[in-house]
Backbone bond lengths (Angstrom), bond angles and torsions (degrees), N, CA, C in turn:
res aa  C-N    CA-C-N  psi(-1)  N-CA   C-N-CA  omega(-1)  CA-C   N-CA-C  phi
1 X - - - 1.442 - - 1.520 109.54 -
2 X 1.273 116.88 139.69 1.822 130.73 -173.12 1.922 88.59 -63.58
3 X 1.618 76.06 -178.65 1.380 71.98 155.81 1.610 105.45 -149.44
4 X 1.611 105.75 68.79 1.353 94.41 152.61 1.256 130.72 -115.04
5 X 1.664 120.83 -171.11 1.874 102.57 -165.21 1.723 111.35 -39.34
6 X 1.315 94.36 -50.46 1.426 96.61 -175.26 1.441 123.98 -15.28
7 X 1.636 106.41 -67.35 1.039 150.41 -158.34 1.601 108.45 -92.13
8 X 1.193 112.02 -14.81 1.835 118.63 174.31 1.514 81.98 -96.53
9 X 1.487 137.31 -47.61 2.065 121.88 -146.48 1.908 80.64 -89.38
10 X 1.166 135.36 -5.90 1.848 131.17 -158.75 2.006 73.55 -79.18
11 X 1.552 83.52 -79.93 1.854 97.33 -164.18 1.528 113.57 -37.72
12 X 1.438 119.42 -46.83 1.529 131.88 175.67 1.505 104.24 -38.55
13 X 0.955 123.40 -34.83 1.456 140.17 -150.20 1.245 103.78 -91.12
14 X 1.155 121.57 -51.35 1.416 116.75 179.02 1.397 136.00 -67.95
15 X 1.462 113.11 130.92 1.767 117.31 -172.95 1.815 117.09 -48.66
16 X 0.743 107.73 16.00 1.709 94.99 -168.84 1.706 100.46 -163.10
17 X 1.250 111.90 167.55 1.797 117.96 163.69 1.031 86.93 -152.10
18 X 1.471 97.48 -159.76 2.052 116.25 -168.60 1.805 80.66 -120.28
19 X 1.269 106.60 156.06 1.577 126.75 161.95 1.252 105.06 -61.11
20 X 1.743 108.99 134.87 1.494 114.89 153.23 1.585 117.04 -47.71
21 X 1.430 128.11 -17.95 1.433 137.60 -165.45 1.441 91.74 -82.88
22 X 0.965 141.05 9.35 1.933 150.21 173.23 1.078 96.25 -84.40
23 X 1.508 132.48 -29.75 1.243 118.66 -119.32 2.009 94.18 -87.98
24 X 1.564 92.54 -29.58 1.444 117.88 -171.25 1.433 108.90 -87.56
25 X 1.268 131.66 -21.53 1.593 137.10 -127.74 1.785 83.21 -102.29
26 X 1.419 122.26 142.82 1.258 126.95 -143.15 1.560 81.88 -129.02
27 X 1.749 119.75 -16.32 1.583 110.11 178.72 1.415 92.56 -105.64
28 X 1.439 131.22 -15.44 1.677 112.83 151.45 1.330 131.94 -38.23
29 X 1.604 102.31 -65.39 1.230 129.73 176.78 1.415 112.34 -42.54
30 X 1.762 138.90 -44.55 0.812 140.56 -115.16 1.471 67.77 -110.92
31 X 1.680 105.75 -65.83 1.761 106.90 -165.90 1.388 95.43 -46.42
32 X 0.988 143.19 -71.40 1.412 152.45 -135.20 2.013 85.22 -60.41
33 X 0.717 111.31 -47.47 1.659 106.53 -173.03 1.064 116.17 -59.34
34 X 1.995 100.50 -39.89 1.604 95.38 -168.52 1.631 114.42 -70.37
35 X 1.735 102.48 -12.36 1.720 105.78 -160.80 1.609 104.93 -98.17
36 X 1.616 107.88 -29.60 1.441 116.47 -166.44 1.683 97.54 -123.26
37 X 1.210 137.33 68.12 1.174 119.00 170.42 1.147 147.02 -18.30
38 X 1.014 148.67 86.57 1.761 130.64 -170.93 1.348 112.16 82.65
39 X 1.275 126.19 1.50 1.524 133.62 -151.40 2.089 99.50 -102.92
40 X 1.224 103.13 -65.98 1.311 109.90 -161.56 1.384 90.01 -98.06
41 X 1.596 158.57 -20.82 1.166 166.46 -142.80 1.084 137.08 -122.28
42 X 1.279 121.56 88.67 1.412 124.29 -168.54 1.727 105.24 -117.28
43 X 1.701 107.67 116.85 1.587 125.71 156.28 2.034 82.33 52.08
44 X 0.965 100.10 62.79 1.792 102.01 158.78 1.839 101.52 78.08
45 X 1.003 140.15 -11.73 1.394 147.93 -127.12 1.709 94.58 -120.32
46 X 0.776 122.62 139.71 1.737 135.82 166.23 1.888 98.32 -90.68
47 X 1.173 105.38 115.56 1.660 113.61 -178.42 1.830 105.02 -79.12
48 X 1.341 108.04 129.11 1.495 89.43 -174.59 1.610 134.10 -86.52
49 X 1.190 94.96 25.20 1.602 103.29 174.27 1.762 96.22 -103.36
50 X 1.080 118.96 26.13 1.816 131.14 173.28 1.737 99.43 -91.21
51 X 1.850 98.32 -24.49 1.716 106.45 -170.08 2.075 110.40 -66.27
52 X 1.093 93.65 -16.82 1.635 105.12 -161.91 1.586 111.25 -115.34
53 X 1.329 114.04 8.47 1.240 103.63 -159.72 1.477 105.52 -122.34
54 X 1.503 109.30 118.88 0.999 113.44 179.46 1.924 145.35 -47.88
55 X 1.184 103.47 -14.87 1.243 128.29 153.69 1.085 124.57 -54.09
56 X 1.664 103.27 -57.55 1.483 126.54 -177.85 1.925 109.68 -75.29
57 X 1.283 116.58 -26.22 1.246 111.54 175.01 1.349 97.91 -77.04
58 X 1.525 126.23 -70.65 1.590 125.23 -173.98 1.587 109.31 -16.64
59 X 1.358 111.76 -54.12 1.409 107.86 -153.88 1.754 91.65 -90.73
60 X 1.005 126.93 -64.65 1.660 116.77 179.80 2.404 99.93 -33.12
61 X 0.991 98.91 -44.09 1.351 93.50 -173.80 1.653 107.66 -54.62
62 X 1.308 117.33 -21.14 1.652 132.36 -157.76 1.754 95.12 -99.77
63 X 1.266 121.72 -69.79 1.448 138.70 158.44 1.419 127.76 -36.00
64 X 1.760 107.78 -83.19 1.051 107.27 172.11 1.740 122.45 -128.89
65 X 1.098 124.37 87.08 1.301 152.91 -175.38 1.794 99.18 -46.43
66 X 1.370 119.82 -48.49 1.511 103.40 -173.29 1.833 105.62 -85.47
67 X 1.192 122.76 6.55 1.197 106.01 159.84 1.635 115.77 -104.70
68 X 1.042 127.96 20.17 1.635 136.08 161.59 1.375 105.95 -70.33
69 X 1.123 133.65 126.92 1.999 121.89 148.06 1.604 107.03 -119.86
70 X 1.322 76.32 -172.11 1.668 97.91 178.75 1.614 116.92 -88.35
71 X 1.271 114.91 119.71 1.377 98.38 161.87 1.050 138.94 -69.95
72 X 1.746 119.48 144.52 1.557 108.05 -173.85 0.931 118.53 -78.19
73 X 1.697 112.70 154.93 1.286 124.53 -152.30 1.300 125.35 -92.18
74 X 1.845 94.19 -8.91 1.477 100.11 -176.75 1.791 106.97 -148.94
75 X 1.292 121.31 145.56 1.460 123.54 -154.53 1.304 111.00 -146.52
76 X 1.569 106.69 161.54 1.033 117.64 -170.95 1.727 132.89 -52.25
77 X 1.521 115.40 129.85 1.462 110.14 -176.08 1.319 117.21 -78.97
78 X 1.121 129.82 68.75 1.327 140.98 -164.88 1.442 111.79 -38.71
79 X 1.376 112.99 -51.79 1.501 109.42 166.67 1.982 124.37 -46.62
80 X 0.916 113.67 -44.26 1.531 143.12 165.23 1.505 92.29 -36.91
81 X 1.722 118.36 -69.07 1.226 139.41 177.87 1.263 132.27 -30.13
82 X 1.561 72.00 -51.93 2.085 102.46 -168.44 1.339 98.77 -79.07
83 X 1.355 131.45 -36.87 1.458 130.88 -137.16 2.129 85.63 -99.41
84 X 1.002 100.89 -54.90 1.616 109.60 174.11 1.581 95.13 -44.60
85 X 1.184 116.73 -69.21 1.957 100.12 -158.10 1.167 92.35 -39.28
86 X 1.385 117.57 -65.18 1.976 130.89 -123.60 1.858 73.92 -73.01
87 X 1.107 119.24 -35.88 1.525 100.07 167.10 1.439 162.12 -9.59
88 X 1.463 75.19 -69.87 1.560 131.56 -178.95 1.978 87.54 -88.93
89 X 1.261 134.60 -6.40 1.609 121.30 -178.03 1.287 110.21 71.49
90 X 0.903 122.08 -7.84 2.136 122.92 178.41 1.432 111.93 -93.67
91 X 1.851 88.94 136.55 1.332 90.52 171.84 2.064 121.41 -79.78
92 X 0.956 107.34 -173.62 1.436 99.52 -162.50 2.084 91.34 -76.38
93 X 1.336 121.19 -16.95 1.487 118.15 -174.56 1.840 89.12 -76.18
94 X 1.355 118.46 -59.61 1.441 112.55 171.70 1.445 129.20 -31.73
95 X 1.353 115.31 -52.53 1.075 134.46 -177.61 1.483 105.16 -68.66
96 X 0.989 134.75 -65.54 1.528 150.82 175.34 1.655 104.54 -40.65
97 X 1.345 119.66 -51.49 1.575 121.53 173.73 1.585 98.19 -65.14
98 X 0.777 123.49 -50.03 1.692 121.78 -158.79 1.688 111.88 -70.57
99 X 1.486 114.99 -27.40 1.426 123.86 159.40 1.484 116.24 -86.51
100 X 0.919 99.42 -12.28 2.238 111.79 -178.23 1.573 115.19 56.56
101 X 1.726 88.45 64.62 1.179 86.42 -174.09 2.095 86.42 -133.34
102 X 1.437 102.29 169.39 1.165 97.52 -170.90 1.487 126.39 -77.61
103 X 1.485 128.78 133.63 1.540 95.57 179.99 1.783 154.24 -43.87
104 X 1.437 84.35 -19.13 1.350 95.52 -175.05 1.877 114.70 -93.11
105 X 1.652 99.09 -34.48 1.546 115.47 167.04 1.715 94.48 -52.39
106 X 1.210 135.32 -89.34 1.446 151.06 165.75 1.977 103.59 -9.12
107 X 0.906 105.35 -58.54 2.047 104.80 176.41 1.149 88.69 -64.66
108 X 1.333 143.77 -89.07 1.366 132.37 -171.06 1.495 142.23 -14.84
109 X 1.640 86.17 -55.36 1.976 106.69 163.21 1.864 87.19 -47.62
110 X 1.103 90.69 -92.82 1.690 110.47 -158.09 1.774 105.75 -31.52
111 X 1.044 124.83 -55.95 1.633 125.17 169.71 1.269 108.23 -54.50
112 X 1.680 137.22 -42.56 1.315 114.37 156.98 2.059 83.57 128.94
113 X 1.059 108.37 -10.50 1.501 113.62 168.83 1.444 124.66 -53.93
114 X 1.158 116.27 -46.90 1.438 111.70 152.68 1.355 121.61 -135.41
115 X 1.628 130.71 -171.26 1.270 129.72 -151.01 1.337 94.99 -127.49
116 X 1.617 135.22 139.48 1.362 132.95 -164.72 1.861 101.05 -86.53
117 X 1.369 115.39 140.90 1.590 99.79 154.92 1.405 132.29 -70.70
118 X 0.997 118.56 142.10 1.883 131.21 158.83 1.748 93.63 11.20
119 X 1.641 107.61 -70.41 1.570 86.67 -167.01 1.445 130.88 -68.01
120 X 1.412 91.14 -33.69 1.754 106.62 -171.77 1.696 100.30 -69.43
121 X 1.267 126.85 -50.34 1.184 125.13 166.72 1.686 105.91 -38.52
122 X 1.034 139.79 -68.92 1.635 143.21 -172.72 1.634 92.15 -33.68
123 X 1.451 94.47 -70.24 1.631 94.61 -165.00 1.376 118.73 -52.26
124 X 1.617 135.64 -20.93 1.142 158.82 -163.75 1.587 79.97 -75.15
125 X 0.942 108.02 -87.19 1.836 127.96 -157.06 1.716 96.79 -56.11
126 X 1.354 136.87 -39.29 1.330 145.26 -177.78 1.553 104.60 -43.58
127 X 1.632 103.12 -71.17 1.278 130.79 168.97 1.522 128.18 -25.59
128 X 2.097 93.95 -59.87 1.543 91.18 178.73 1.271 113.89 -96.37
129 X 1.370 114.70 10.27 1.499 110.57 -176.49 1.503 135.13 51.55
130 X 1.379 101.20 33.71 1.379 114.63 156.79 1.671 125.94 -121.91
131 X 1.139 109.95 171.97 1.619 109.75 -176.94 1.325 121.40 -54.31
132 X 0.755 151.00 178.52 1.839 152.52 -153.54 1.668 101.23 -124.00
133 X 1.480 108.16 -26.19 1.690 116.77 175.20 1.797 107.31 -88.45
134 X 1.302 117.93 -23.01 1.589 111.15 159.12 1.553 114.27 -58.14
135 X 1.309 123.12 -47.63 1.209 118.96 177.85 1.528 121.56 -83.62
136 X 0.927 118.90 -3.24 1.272 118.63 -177.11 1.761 113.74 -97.49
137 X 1.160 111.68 140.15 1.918 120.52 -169.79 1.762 91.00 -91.70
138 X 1.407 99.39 136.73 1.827 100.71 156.91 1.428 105.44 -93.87
Protein backbone atom coordinates (compact mmCIF):
# COMPACT_ATOMS: atom_id res chain seq x y z
CA UNK A 1 0.00 0.00 0.00
CA UNK A 2 1.33 3.78 -1.15
CA UNK A 3 1.34 5.97 1.18
CA UNK A 4 -0.87 8.58 0.23
CA UNK A 5 -3.98 10.10 2.16
CA UNK A 6 -5.85 7.86 0.20
CA UNK A 7 -4.02 5.06 1.19
CA UNK A 8 -3.24 6.22 5.03
CA UNK A 9 -7.72 6.89 5.57
CA UNK A 10 -8.03 2.93 3.24
CA UNK A 11 -5.62 1.21 6.08
CA UNK A 12 -7.08 3.54 9.05
CA UNK A 13 -10.21 1.99 8.20
CA UNK A 14 -9.70 -1.31 8.69
CA UNK A 15 -10.89 -3.49 11.83
CA UNK A 16 -7.77 -5.32 12.66
CA UNK A 17 -3.68 -5.03 11.99
CA UNK A 18 -0.89 -7.51 12.72
CA UNK A 19 1.08 -6.94 16.18
CA UNK A 20 4.18 -4.88 16.39
CA UNK A 21 5.45 -8.40 18.07
CA UNK A 22 5.75 -9.55 14.04
CA UNK A 23 7.97 -7.15 13.80
CA UNK A 24 10.83 -9.51 15.35
CA UNK A 25 9.16 -13.00 14.84
CA UNK A 26 11.62 -14.96 12.47
CA UNK A 27 8.45 -17.59 11.74
CA UNK A 28 6.54 -14.34 10.59
CA UNK A 29 9.15 -13.32 8.52
CA UNK A 30 9.70 -16.65 7.08
CA UNK A 31 5.81 -17.12 6.16
CA UNK A 32 5.62 -13.70 4.99
CA UNK A 33 8.47 -14.56 2.38
CA UNK A 34 7.16 -17.70 1.46
CA UNK A 35 3.61 -15.89 0.53
CA UNK A 36 4.88 -12.30 -0.45
CA UNK A 37 8.32 -12.54 -1.82
CA UNK A 38 10.60 -9.69 -1.33
CA UNK A 39 7.49 -7.73 -0.46
CA UNK A 40 7.11 -7.52 3.39
CA UNK A 41 10.92 -8.80 4.08
CA UNK A 42 13.87 -7.24 4.47
CA UNK A 43 17.54 -9.21 5.41
CA UNK A 44 15.46 -11.55 8.00
CA UNK A 45 13.24 -8.49 9.26
CA UNK A 46 9.30 -8.25 9.01
CA UNK A 47 8.92 -4.62 7.18
CA UNK A 48 6.34 -2.71 9.10
CA UNK A 49 3.98 -1.68 6.60
CA UNK A 50 3.30 -5.89 6.62
CA UNK A 51 1.33 -4.37 10.04
CA UNK A 52 -1.57 -2.80 7.83
CA UNK A 53 -1.87 -4.85 5.06
CA UNK A 54 -4.58 -6.62 4.32
CA UNK A 55 -3.06 -9.58 2.76
CA UNK A 56 -0.79 -9.67 5.54
CA UNK A 57 -3.66 -9.69 8.16
CA UNK A 58 -5.76 -12.44 6.12
CA UNK A 59 -2.96 -14.75 6.27
CA UNK A 60 -1.53 -14.06 9.96
CA UNK A 61 -5.41 -14.49 10.78
CA UNK A 62 -5.02 -18.18 8.95
CA UNK A 63 -1.36 -18.88 10.57
CA UNK A 64 -1.07 -16.94 13.39
CA UNK A 65 -4.32 -15.74 14.99
CA UNK A 66 -2.79 -14.47 18.45
CA UNK A 67 -0.78 -11.93 16.76
CA UNK A 68 -3.91 -10.17 14.97
CA UNK A 69 -5.72 -7.39 17.31
CA UNK A 70 -8.24 -5.07 17.25
CA UNK A 71 -7.87 -1.71 16.27
CA UNK A 72 -8.55 1.05 18.55
CA UNK A 73 -11.58 2.46 18.30
CA UNK A 74 -10.88 5.77 19.28
CA UNK A 75 -7.77 8.27 18.58
CA UNK A 76 -5.96 10.92 19.02
CA UNK A 77 -7.39 14.67 18.65
CA UNK A 78 -4.59 15.96 16.98
CA UNK A 79 -5.88 19.37 16.91
CA UNK A 80 -6.22 19.22 20.89
CA UNK A 81 -2.46 18.05 20.33
CA UNK A 82 -1.40 20.62 18.04
CA UNK A 83 -3.02 23.49 19.84
CA UNK A 84 -1.35 22.33 23.40
CA UNK A 85 2.35 22.13 21.96
CA UNK A 86 2.26 25.48 19.93
CA UNK A 87 1.13 26.38 23.49
CA UNK A 88 3.69 25.29 25.31
CA UNK A 89 5.97 27.59 22.24
CA UNK A 90 7.62 24.24 20.85
CA UNK A 91 8.08 23.19 17.75
CA UNK A 92 6.86 19.64 17.11
CA UNK A 93 11.11 18.61 16.77
CA UNK A 94 11.19 20.34 20.43
CA UNK A 95 8.40 18.73 21.59
CA UNK A 96 9.26 15.29 20.19
CA UNK A 97 12.93 15.48 21.95
CA UNK A 98 11.47 16.47 25.22
CA UNK A 99 9.02 13.29 25.28
CA UNK A 100 11.94 11.06 23.55
CA UNK A 101 10.24 10.23 20.99
CA UNK A 102 11.41 10.38 17.40
CA UNK A 103 10.79 13.30 15.19
CA UNK A 104 9.20 11.81 12.56
CA UNK A 105 7.20 9.03 14.91
CA UNK A 106 6.00 12.48 16.89
CA UNK A 107 4.75 14.42 13.21
CA UNK A 108 2.85 11.42 12.56
CA UNK A 109 1.06 11.27 16.08
CA UNK A 110 0.23 14.94 15.61
CA UNK A 111 -0.93 14.71 11.70
CA UNK A 112 -3.09 11.86 12.81
CA UNK A 113 -1.00 9.15 10.67
CA UNK A 114 -0.49 7.00 13.33
CA UNK A 115 -1.75 6.29 16.90
CA UNK A 116 0.81 6.58 19.95
CA UNK A 117 1.22 3.40 22.34
CA UNK A 118 0.12 3.24 26.08
CA UNK A 119 3.63 4.54 26.85
CA UNK A 120 4.34 7.22 24.44
CA UNK A 121 0.81 8.42 24.93
CA UNK A 122 1.62 8.78 29.01
CA UNK A 123 4.57 10.75 28.15
CA UNK A 124 2.49 12.91 25.63
CA UNK A 125 -0.13 13.80 28.33
CA UNK A 126 2.82 14.00 31.27
CA UNK A 127 4.46 16.68 29.23
CA UNK A 128 1.41 18.76 28.39
CA UNK A 129 -0.16 18.43 31.52
CA UNK A 130 -3.49 17.69 30.75
CA UNK A 131 -5.87 14.74 31.25
CA UNK A 132 -5.45 11.74 28.90
CA UNK A 133 -9.52 12.07 28.21
CA UNK A 134 -8.85 15.75 26.63
CA UNK A 135 -6.82 14.10 24.12
CA UNK A 136 -8.47 11.27 23.47
CA UNK A 137 -11.54 11.07 20.46
CA UNK A 138 -14.79 8.91 21.40
Amino acid sequence: MAHTPAALAERAALPKRVSGAALGNQEVAALLEKHFPGEFVSPARVKIKALDDPRVIKLMEEHRPDLVIERARTGIRTAVLRARREAMDLTPDEFAAQVGLSTVHYRNIELGHKQPNVRDLGRIVERLGCPLTELLAA
